[in-house]
C-alpha positions in Angstrom: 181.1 -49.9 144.4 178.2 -52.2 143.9 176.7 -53.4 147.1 174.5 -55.9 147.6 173.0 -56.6 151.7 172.9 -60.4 151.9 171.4 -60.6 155.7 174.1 -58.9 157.4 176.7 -59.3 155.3 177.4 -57.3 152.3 178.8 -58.7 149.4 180.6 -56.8 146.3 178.8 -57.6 143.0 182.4 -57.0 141.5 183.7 -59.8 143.6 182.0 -62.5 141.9 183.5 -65.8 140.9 182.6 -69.2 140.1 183.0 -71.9 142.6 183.6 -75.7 141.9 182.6 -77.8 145.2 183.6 -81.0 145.3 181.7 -83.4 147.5 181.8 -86.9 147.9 178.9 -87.6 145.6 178.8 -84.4 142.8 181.2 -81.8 141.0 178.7 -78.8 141.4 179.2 -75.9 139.1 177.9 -72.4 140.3 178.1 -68.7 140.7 178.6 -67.6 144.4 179.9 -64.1 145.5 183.3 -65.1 147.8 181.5 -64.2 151.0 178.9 -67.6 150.6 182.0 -69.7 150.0 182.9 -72.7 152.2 184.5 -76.0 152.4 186.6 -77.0 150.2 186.3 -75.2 146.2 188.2 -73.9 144.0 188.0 -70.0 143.4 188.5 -69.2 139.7 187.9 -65.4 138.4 186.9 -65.0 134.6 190.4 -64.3 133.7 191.2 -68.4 135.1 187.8 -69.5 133.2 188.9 -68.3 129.6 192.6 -69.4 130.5 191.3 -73.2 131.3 188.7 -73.1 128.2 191.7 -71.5 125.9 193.8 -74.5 126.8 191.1 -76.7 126.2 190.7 -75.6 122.8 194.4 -74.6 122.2 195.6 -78.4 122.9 192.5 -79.7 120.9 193.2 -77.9 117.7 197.3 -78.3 118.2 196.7 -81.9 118.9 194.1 -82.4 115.4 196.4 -80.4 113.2 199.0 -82.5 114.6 197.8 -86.1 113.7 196.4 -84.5 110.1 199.8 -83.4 109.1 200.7 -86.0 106.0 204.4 -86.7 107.6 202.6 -88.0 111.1 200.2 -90.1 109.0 203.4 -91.6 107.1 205.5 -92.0 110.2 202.4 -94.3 112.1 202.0 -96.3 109.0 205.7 -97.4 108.7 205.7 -97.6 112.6 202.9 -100.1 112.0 204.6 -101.7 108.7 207.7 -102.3 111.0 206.5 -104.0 114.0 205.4 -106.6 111.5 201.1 -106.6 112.5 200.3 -105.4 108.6 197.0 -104.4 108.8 196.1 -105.9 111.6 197.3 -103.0 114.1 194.7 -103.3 117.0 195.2 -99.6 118.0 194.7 -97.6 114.5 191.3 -97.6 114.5 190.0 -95.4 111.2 188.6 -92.3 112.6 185.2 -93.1 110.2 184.6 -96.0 112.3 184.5 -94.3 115.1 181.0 -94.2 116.7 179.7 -91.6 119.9 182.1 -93.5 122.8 185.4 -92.8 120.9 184.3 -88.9 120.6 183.4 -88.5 123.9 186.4 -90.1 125.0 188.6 -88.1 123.1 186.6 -84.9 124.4 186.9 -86.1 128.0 190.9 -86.5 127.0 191.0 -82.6 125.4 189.3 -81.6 129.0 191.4 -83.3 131.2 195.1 -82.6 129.6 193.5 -78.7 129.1 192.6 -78.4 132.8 196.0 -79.9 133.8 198.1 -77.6 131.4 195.8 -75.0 132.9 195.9 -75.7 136.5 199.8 -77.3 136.4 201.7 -74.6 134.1 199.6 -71.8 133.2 198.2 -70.4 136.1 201.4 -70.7 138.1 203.1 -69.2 135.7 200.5 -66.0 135.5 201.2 -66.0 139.2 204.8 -65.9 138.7 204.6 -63.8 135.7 207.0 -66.3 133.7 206.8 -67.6 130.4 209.7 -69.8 131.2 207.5 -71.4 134.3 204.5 -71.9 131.8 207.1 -73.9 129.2 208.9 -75.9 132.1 206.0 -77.2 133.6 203.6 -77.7 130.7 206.5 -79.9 129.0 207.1 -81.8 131.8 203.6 -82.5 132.3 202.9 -83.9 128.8 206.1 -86.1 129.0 204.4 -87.6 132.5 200.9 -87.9 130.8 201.9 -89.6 127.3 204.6 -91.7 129.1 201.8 -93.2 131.4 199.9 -94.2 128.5 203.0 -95.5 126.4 205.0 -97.1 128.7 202.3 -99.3 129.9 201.0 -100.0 126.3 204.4 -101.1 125.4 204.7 -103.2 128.8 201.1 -105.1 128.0 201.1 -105.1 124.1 203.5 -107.4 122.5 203.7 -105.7 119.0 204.4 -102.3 120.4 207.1 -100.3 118.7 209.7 -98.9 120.8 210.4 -96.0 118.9 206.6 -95.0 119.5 207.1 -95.3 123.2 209.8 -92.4 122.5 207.6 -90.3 120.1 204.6 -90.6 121.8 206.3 -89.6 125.0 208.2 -86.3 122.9 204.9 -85.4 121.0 202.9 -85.4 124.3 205.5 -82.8 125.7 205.7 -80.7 122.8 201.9 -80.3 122.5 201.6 -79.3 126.3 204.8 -76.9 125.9 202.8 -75.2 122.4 199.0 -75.0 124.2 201.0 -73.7 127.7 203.0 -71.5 126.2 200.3 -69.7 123.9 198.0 -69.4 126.0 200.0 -68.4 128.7 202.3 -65.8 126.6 198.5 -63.9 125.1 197.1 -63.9 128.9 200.5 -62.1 129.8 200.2 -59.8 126.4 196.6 -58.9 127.7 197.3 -58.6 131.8 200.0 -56.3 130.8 198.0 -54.1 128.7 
């Protein structure tokens, strides 16, 4: 075994993992060995890292491939045609006029539904060793995310389609029941290995 002296204490080299402190003013990100943690933080082992950054990019792609498939593109249009707006549909803005804000919010959106599929459905379910608990959860949690965005939109803009409340609230499910579910069925594959 590796053995650093730190002082008096000795800390395993092996035992290293990467702490996020939270404090009232910064979200630090660094490497400490488990013996120099304290407070409050959030202990996450390599195997956790790649997990969270998996379902960042899992949802990502699932969620891009989704809105470029030519049925989705058809479906929006004649949700638009039929609430009677035309062209004048204040939320399909053209991706190509798009400027930095609208990427970086959309980024800041794949990080935060990733590290919720992550931390709400995958790593309880590599806990529990269950698929099933990975699928359960991560559906769930996209029906609660997309419905908070929906059902308000629908409350506060008057041209809002119903049926989009509905398919927006499905779709967000699905997509976090597909990211969850990958990435939680290849960490299995590879644990058990």
């Amino acid at each position: 075994m590796n053995m650093q002296r730190d002082g008096d204490k000795a800390t395993d080299l092996h035992d290293t993992v990467i702490i996020i402190t939270f404090s009232p003013c910064r979200l630090a990100m660094r490497m400490y060995s488990r013996s120099r943690s304290g407070g409050k933080a959030i202990k996450m082992n390599l195997g956790q890292v790649y997990r969270a950054i998996a379902a960042i990019v899992a949802y990502a792609v699932i969620d891009l491939v989704w809105h470029l498939l030519p049925f989705v593109t058809t479906m929006y249009e004649s949700l638009r045609d039929a609430s009677g707006l035309g062209n004048d549909w204040s939320f399909g803005k053209p991706m190509e006029t798009w400027g930095g804000i609208e990427f970086v919010a959309l980024l800041l959106f794949f990080i935060l539904i990733g590290i919720a599929n992550w931390r709400l459905a995958i790593e309880p379910a590599m806990k529990a060793s269950s698929l099933n608990k990975a699928m359960v959860n991560s559906f769930i949690l996209g029906l609660g995310a997309y419905a908070t965005y929906s059902v308000p939109s629908f409350v506060a803009i008057a041209m809002w389609p119903v049926p989009l409340v509905f398919i927006d609230i499905i779709i967000g499910g699905f997509l976090s029941l597909a990211t969850s579910t990958i990435v939680t069925a290849i960490a299995l594959k590879l644990r058990d290995r």
